[in-house]
C-alpha positions as CSV (number, residue, x, y, z in Angstrom):
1,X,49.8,-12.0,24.9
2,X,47.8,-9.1,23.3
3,X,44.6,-7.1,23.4
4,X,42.4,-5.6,20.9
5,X,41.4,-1.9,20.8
6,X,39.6,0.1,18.7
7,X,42.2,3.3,18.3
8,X,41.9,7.0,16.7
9,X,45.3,7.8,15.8
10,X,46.0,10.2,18.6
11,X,45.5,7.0,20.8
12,X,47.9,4.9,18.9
13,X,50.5,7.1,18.5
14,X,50.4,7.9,22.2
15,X,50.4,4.2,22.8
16,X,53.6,3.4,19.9
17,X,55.4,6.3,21.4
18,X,55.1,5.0,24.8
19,X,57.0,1.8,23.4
20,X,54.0,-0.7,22.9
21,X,54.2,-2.2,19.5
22,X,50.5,-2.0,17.5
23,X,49.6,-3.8,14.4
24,X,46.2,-3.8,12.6
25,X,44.0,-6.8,12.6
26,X,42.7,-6.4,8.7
27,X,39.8,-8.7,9.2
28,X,38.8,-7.2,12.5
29,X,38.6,-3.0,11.2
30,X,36.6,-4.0,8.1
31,X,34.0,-6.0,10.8
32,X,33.9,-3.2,12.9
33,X,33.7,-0.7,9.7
34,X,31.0,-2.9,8.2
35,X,29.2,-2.4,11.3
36,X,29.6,1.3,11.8
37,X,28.2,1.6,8.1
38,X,25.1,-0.8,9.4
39,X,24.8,1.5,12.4
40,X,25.0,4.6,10.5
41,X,22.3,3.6,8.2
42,X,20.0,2.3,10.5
43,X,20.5,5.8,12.7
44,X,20.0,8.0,9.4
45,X,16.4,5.7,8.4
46,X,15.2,6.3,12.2
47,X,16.2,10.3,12.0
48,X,13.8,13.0,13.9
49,X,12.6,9.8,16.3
50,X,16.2,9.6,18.0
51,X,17.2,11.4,21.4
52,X,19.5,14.5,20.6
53,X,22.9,12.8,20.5
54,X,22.2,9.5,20.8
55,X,20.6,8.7,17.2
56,X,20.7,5.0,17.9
57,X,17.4,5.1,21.0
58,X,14.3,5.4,19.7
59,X,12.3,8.7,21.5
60,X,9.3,7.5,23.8
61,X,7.0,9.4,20.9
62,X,8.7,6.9,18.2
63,X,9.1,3.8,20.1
64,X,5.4,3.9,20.7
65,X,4.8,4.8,16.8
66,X,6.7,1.7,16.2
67,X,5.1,-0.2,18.4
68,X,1.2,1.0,16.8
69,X,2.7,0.3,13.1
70,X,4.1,-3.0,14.1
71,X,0.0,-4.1,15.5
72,X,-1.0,-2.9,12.4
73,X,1.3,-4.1,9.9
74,X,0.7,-7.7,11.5
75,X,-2.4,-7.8,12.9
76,X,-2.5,-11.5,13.1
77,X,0.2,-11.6,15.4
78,X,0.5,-8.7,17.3
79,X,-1.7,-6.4,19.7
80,X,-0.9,-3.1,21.2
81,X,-3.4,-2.3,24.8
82,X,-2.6,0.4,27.3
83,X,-2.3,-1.3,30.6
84,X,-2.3,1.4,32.9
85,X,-1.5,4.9,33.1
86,X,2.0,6.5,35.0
87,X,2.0,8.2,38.0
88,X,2.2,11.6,36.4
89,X,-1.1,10.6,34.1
90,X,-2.7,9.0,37.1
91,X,-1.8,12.0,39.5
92,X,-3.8,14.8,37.0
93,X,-0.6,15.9,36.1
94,X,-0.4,17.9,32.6
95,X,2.4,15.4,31.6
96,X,1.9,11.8,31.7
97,X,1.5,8.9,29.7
98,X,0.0,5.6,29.4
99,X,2.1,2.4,29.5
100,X,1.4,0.3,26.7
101,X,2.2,-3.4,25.7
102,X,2.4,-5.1,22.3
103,X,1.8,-9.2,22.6
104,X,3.2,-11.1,20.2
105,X,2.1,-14.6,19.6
106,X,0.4,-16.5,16.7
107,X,-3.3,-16.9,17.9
108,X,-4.0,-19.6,14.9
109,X,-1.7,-22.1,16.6
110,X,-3.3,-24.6,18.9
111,X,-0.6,-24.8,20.8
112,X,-0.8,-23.5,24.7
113,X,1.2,-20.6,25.1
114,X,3.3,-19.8,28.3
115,X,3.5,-16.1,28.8
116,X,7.2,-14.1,29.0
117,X,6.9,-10.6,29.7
118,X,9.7,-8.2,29.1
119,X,9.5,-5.0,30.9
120,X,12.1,-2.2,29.6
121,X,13.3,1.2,30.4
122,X,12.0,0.8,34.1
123,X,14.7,3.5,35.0
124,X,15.0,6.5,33.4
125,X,18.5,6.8,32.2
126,X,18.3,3.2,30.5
127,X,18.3,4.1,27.1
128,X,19.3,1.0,25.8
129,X,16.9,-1.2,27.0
130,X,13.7,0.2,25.1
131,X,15.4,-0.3,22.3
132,X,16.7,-3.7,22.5
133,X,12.8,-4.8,23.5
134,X,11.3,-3.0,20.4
135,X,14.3,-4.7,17.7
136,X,13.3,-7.8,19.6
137,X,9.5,-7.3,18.9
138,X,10.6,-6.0,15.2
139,X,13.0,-9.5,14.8
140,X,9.8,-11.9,16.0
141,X,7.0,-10.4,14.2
142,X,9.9,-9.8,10.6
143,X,11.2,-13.2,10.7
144,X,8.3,-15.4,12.4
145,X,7.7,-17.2,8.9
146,X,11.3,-17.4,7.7
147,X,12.8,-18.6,10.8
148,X,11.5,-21.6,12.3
149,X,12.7,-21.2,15.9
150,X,10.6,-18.0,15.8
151,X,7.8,-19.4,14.3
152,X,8.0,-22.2,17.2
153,X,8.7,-19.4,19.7
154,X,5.4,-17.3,18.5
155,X,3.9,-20.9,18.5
156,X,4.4,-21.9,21.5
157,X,4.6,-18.7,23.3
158,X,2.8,-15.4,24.0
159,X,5.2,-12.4,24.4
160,X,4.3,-9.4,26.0
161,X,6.9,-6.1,25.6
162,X,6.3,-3.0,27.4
163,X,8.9,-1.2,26.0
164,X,9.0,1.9,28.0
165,X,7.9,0.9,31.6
166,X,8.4,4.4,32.9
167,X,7.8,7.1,29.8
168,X,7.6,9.9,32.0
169,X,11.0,9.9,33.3
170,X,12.4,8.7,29.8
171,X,11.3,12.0,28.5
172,X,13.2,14.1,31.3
173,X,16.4,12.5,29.9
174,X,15.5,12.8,26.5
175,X,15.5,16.4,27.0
């Protein structure tokens, strides 16, 4: 018998004077307060590597500079290869990139290790989805010896994230 919205106060006044009657869920703004505060922060620490008006997406230039410092800063566990070039780079174009993939896994475990491959941002306008892929990569390699479900996963497993599948149309948008 009700919903939940998040409301400036032009949008609930235009909703009380139309006759609906609004109450605040305390516990529910400071969540979502907390979480803008989270966001925030994590926006302001990424800075100059952010597309122009969305500061929570990574540019192609910083994903990949995460990416490099995440092989190095666990070189046990992770390795970043190019796998191929774009059609741009391949086509002798002045722009173009290489496609790159950072594997995840632990090499010291005897275990075998299934592949998974995660391919994201295969479409230009899919800001999102580069992102999520590189937290992911930032999560297993961060917690892989405090969380024993990663440490099984990077056990048992050998993860491979392109994170930008298609860099040169990423940067169109990011323009």
């Amino acid at each position: 018998g009700y919903a939940v919205f998040d409301l400036d106060a032009g949008q609930r006044s235009k909703l009380e004077r139309a006759g609906f009657r609004i109450t605040t869920d305390l516990r529910r703004a400071r969540e979502l307060a907390d979480w803008r505060r989270a966001t925030e922060q994590a926006d302001l620490q990424r800075g100059a590597g952010t597309i122009p008006g969305f500061a929570c997406y990574r540019t192609v230039d910083a994903t990949h500079a995460t990416l490099a410092d995440l092989a190095a800063a666990y070189p046990d566990r992770a390795t970043l290869s190019e796998i191929g070039d774009t059609w741009q780079a391949d086509a002798g174009a002045a722009v173009g990139d290489s496609i790159g993939v950072l594997v995840i896994r632990n090499a010291s475990s005897p275990h075998p290790k299934a592949p998974l491959v995660i391919a994201a941002a295969q479409h230009a306008r899919e800001l999102a989805t580069a992102e999520i892929a590189t937290r992911f990569a930032e999560l297993l390699l961060a917690s892989a010896d405090i969380d024993p479900d990663i440490g099984w996963l990077l056990d048992h497993r050998e993860i491979h994230i392109i994170a930008q599948a298609n860099p040169d149309g990423r940067r169109q948008v990011e323009l």
